[in-house]
C-alpha positions as CSV (number, residue, x, y, z in Angstrom):
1,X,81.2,54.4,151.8
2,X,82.1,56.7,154.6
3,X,80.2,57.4,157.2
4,X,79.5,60.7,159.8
5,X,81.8,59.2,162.3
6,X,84.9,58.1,160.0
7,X,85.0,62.0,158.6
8,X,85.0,63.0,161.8
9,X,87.4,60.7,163.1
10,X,89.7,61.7,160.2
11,X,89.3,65.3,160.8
12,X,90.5,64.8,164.6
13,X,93.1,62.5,163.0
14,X,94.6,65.1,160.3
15,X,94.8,67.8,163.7
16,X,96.7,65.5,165.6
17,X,99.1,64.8,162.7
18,X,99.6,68.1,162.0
19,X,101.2,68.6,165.9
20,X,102.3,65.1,166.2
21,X,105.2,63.6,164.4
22,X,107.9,61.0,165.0
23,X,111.8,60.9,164.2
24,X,114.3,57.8,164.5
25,X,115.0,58.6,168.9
26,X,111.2,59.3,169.5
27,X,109.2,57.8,167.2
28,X,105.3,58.1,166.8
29,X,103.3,55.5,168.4
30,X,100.4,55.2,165.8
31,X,97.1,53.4,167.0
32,X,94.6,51.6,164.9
33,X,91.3,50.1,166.2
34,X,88.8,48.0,164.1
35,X,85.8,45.9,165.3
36,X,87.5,43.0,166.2
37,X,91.7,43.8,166.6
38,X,93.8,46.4,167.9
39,X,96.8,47.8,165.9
40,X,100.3,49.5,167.1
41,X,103.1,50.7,165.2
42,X,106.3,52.9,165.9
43,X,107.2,54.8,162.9
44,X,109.7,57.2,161.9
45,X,108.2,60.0,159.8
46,X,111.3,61.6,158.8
47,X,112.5,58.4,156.9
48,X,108.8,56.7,156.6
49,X,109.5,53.7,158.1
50,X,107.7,51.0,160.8
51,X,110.4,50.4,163.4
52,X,108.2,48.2,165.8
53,X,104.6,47.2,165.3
54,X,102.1,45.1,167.5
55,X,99.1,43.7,167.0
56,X,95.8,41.4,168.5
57,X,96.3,39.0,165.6
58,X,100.4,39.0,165.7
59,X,100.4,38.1,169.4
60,X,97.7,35.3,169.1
61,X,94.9,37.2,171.0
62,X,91.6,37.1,169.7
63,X,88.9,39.7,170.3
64,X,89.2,42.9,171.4
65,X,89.2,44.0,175.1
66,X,91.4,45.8,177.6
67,X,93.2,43.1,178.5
68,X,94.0,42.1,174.9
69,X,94.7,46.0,174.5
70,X,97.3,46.1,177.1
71,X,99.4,42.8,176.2
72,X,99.7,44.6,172.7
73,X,101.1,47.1,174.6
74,X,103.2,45.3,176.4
75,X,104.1,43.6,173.1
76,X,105.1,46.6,171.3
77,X,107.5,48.0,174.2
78,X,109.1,44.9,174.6
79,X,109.5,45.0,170.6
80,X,110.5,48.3,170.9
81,X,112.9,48.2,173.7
82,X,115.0,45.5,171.9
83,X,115.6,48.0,168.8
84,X,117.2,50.3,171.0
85,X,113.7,52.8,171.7
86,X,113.1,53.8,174.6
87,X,110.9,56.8,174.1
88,X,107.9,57.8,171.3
89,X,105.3,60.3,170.8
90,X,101.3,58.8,171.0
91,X,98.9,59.7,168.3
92,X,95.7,58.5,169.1
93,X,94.4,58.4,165.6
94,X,91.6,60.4,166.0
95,X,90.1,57.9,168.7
96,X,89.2,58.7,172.2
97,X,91.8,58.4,174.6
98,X,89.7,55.8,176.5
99,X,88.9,52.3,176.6
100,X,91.1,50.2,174.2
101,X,93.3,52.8,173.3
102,X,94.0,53.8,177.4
103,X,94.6,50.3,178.2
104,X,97.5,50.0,174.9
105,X,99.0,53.1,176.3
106,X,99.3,51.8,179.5
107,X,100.7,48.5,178.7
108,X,103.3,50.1,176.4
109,X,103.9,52.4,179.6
110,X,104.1,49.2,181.7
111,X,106.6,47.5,179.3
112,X,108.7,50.4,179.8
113,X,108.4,53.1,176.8
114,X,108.1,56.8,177.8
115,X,106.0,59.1,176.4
Protein backbone atom coordinates (compact mmCIF):
# COMPACT_ATOMS: atom_id res chain seq x y z
CA UNK A 1 0.00 0.00 0.00
CA UNK A 2 1.70 3.19 -0.79
CA UNK A 3 0.98 6.10 0.62
CA UNK A 4 0.91 10.19 -0.47
CA UNK A 5 4.23 10.69 1.08
CA UNK A 6 6.22 7.49 -0.35
CA UNK A 7 5.14 8.70 -4.09
CA UNK A 8 6.30 11.71 -3.42
CA UNK A 9 9.39 10.75 -1.77
CA UNK A 10 10.02 8.52 -4.82
CA UNK A 11 9.39 11.23 -7.24
CA UNK A 12 12.07 13.47 -5.43
CA UNK A 13 14.14 10.28 -5.37
CA UNK A 14 13.94 9.30 -9.31
CA UNK A 15 15.07 13.47 -9.80
CA UNK A 16 17.95 13.07 -7.75
CA UNK A 17 18.96 9.86 -9.48
CA UNK A 18 18.69 11.13 -12.63
CA UNK A 19 21.57 14.01 -11.75
CA UNK A 20 23.24 11.88 -9.21
CA UNK A 21 25.35 8.91 -9.95
CA UNK A 22 28.42 7.13 -8.65
CA UNK A 23 31.57 5.48 -10.38
CA UNK A 24 34.44 3.21 -8.72
CA UNK A 25 36.78 6.87 -7.46
CA UNK A 26 33.54 8.71 -6.34
CA UNK A 27 31.01 6.61 -5.42
CA UNK A 28 27.35 7.49 -4.53
CA UNK A 29 26.60 7.67 -0.90
CA UNK A 30 22.95 6.25 -0.82
CA UNK A 31 20.75 6.99 2.32
CA UNK A 32 17.95 4.99 3.68
CA UNK A 33 15.80 5.92 6.75
CA UNK A 34 12.99 3.70 8.34
CA UNK A 35 11.18 4.14 11.63
CA UNK A 36 13.51 2.65 13.75
CA UNK A 37 17.28 2.36 11.80
CA UNK A 38 19.37 4.43 9.52
CA UNK A 39 20.92 2.91 6.44
CA UNK A 40 24.34 3.89 4.29
CA UNK A 41 25.80 2.44 1.45
CA UNK A 42 28.62 3.44 -1.13
CA UNK A 43 27.85 2.04 -4.43
CA UNK A 44 29.36 2.00 -7.75
CA UNK A 45 26.70 2.44 -10.42
CA UNK A 46 28.79 1.85 -13.35
CA UNK A 47 29.55 -1.76 -12.17
CA UNK A 48 26.40 -2.09 -9.55
CA UNK A 49 28.16 -2.86 -6.75
CA UNK A 50 28.05 -1.96 -2.69
CA UNK A 51 31.66 -1.03 -1.90
CA UNK A 52 31.05 0.11 1.85
CA UNK A 53 27.78 0.04 3.70
CA UNK A 54 26.82 1.19 7.32
CA UNK A 55 24.14 0.70 9.30
CA UNK A 56 22.16 1.44 13.07
CA UNK A 57 21.72 -2.35 13.36
CA UNK A 58 25.49 -3.31 11.92
CA UNK A 59 27.16 -1.04 14.40
CA UNK A 60 25.01 -2.24 17.51
CA UNK A 61 23.04 1.12 17.97
CA UNK A 62 19.56 0.89 18.58
CA UNK A 63 17.03 3.60 17.80
CA UNK A 64 17.26 6.21 15.74
CA UNK A 65 18.59 9.68 16.70
CA UNK A 66 21.31 12.08 15.62
CA UNK A 67 23.79 10.76 17.51
CA UNK A 68 23.09 7.15 16.30
CA UNK A 69 22.91 9.02 12.73
CA UNK A 70 26.34 10.38 13.00
CA UNK A 71 28.37 7.24 14.37
CA UNK A 72 26.94 5.48 11.17
CA UNK A 73 28.58 8.07 9.58
CA UNK A 74 31.45 7.83 11.13
CA UNK A 75 31.17 4.12 10.48
CA UNK A 76 30.78 4.22 6.89
CA UNK A 77 33.94 6.69 6.32
CA UNK A 78 36.02 4.73 8.38
CA UNK A 79 34.70 1.62 6.17
CA UNK A 80 35.23 3.57 3.37
CA UNK A 81 38.51 5.01 3.94
CA UNK A 82 40.05 1.45 4.43
CA UNK A 83 38.94 0.41 0.77
CA UNK A 84 40.93 3.05 -0.58
CA UNK A 85 37.66 5.95 -0.96
CA UNK A 86 38.19 8.92 -0.11
CA UNK A 87 35.52 10.83 -1.95
CA UNK A 88 31.57 10.09 -3.02
CA UNK A 89 28.67 11.79 -4.27
CA UNK A 90 25.42 12.14 -1.59
CA UNK A 91 21.98 11.18 -2.72
CA UNK A 92 19.63 11.90 -0.19
CA UNK A 93 17.02 9.49 -1.34
CA UNK A 94 14.37 11.70 -1.64
CA UNK A 95 14.52 12.72 2.16
CA UNK A 96 15.07 16.13 3.57
CA UNK A 97 18.48 17.07 4.00
CA UNK A 98 17.75 17.56 7.78
CA UNK A 99 17.65 15.82 10.94
CA UNK A 100 18.92 12.18 10.58
CA UNK A 101 20.10 12.42 7.24
CA UNK A 102 22.38 16.01 8.21
CA UNK A 103 23.80 14.38 11.17
CA UNK A 104 25.01 10.92 8.70
CA UNK A 105 26.48 13.46 6.37
CA UNK A 106 28.26 15.06 8.91
CA UNK A 107 29.70 12.16 10.58
CA UNK A 108 30.77 10.65 7.26
CA UNK A 109 32.31 14.33 6.81
CA UNK A 110 33.88 14.02 10.22
CA UNK A 111 35.42 10.46 9.51
CA UNK A 112 37.02 12.02 6.70
CA UNK A 113 35.06 11.46 3.17
CA UNK A 114 34.61 14.39 0.84
CA UNK A 115 31.83 15.26 -0.85
Amino acid sequence: MSTFRTKRRQRIKWSIRRKVNGTAERPRLSVFRSNKDIYAQLIDDVKGQTLAAASAKSLGLSGLNLENAKKVGEGLAKTAIENGISACVFDRGGYLYHGNVKALADGARAGGLNF
